[in-house]
N, C-alpha and C positions, 0 to 999 in steps of 0.2 A: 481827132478824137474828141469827144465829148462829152464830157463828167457831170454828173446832177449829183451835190451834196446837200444831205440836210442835215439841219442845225440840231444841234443840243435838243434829242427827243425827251420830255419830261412826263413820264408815270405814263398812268394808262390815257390821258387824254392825248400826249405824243403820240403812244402806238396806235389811239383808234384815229387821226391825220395820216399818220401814215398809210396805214391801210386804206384806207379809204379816198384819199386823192391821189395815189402813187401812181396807178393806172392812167387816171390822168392827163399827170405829170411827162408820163414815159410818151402816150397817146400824142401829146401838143409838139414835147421838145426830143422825142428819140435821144434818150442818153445813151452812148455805151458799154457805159459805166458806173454804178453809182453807190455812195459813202454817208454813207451816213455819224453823224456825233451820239452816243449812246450811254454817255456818262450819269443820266441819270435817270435812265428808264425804266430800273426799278424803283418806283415810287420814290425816284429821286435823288435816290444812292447807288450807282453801281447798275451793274446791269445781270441776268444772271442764265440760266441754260434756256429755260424757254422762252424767255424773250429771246437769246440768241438764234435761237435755230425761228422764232417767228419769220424777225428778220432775213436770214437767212431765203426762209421761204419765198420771201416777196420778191428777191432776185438782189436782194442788197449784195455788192462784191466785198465790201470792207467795210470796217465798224470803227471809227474813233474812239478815245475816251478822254481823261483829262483829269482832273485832281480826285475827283471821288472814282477813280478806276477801282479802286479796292473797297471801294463802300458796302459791296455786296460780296460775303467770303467764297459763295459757290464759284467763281469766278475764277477761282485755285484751281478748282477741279476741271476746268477743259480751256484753260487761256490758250494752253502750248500745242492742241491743235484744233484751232480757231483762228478766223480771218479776222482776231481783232487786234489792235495795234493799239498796244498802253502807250503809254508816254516815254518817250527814247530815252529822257533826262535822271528816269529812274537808276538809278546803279541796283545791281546785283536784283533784281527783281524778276521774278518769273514771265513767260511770252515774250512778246518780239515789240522793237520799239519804232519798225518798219519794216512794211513787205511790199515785196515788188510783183503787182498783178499784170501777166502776160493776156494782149488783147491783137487778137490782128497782127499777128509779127512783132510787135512793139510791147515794151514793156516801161508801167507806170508805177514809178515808185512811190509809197504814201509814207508818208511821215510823220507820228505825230508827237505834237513837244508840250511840256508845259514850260509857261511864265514864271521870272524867279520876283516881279518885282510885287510886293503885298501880299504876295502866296508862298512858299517854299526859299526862302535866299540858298540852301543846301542841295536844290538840286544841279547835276552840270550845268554847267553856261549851254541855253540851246543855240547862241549862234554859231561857236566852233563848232561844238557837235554835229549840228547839221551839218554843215558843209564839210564836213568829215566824210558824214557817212552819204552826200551826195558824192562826193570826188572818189570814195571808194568803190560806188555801182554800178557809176557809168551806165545808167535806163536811160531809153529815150526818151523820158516823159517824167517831173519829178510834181509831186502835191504835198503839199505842206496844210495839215493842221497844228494850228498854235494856239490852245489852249492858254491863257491869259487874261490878267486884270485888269493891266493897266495898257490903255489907247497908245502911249506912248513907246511901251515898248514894243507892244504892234507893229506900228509903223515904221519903228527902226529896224525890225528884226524883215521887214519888208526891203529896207531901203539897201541892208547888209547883203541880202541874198538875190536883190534884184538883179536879173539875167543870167545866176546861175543855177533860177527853178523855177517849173512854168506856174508853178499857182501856191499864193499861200493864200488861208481862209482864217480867221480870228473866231474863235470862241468864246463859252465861258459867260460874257455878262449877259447872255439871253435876249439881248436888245438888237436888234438889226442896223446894221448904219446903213448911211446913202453912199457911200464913200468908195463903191466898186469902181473898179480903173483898173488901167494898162500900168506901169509904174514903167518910170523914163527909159529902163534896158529890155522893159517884154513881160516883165511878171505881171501876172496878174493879179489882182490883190480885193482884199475887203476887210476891212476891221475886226469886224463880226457878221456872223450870218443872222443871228438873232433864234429865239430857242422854237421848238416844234411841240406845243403843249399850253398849257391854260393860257389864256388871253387876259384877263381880269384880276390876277392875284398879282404877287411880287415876284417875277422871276424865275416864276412858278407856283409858289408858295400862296397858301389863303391866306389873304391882304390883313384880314385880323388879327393874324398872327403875328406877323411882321408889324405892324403898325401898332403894338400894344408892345413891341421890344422898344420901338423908335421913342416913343410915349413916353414907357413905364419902368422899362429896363428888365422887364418883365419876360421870362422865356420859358416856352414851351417846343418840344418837336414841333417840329415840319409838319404839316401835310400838302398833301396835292390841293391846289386851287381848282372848286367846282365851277360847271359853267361853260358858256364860250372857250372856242378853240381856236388856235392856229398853228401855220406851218409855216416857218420859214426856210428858204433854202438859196441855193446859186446854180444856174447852168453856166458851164464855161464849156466856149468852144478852143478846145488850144492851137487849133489848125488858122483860126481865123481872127484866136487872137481877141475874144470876145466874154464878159461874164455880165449875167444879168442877175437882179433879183427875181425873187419870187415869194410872195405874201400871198395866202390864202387865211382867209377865218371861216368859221363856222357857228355860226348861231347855235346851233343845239346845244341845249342843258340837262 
């Protein structure tokens, strides 16, 4: 089996990468399946019907989210039959905090959790959790997104579940690392995938904004950074045991 995720799609410069090299993507590496991080696709909060069903459209199988799951309230209105998957860690929260997509006989469970370290300390602990609710599914196939701040607990929450889930992927700081591997029992792993949306600002964010907080202490809303584009993503093959990067940009402004 072989899964193409991409990373944290930010505003409408995310969706126009997506569209636009997804074809591609599918063209070069045949995924069988593919997930995308969507937490902040509406102009960077939240996600909401017509971006879902965009998506939807392109052939995406599953939609991650992450701390701004709720940033956008339409989101109320169609979580519970939708193939997006909030964060498990949430208690009493509407939608599902994993679904298990049947492919071929075989069925891949996705997962997705946020980080309590810098973000949330109130949410469940996701290491029991998860392994909760892997030992309860018993799929052939388990994916872990881990929506998180900090690198470190990354890596741990990598090293905890190591050999009892085929792939865990790191979100959230919008940067890509180089740091994709096998981890010592078979996981596959990567810190972060790094985000799918403006090149040039902060993280997303136009860099003036952000850099007049750093400054000045000075704050204003968000916006989406204009300009240069990219996509970041991961192919994992799990049959062979294999996950690469994938960086594309785009010039156009």
């Amino acid at each position: 089996m072989k899964i193409l995720f991409i990373g944290d799609i930010y505003g409408k410069p995310g969706l126009e990468m997506v569209t636009t090299y997804l074809p591609e993507i599918k063209d070069k590496h045949h995924p069988n399946l593919i997930i995308v991080n969507a937490e902040n696709a509406a102009n960077g909060r939240g996600i909401n019907l017509k971006i879902y069903k965009e998506l939807m459209s392109l052939g995406i199988h599953a939609i991650t989210m992450g701390n701004w799951v709720w940033g956008n309230r339409e989101l109320f209105e169609f979580i519970d039959q939708s193939n997006i998957v909030r964060p498990m860690n949430f208690r009493e929260s509407p939608g599902k905090g994993y679904i298990t997509i049947n492919y071929n006989g075989q069925k891949l469970l996705v997962i997705n959790a946020l980080g309590r370290t810098f973000m949330n300390p109130n949410l469940e602990d996701p290491f029991t959790s998860i392994e909760k609710i892997v030992e309860a599914e018993h799929a052939d196939f388990t994916f872990i997104d881990f929506h998180a701040e900090a690198t470190s607990e990354k890596v741990a929450l990598g090293h905890y579940l190591d050999g009892k889930v085929d792939v865990i992927v790191g979100t959230h700081t919008h940067v890509q690392t180089a740091d994709e591997r096998v981890l010592p029992k078979g996981t596959l792993y990567i810190t972060d995938v790094g985000m799918t949306g403006p090149l040039n600002g902060v993280i997303g964010v136009t860099k003036e904004i952000v850099l007049d907080r750093f400054l000045n202490g000075f704050s204003i809303p968000n916006e989406v950074a204009p300009g240069s584009k990219q996509l970041n993503a991961v192919i994992l093959d799990l049959k062979k045991k294999t996950i690469k990067r994938i960086h594309i940009e785009s010039e156009t402004v």
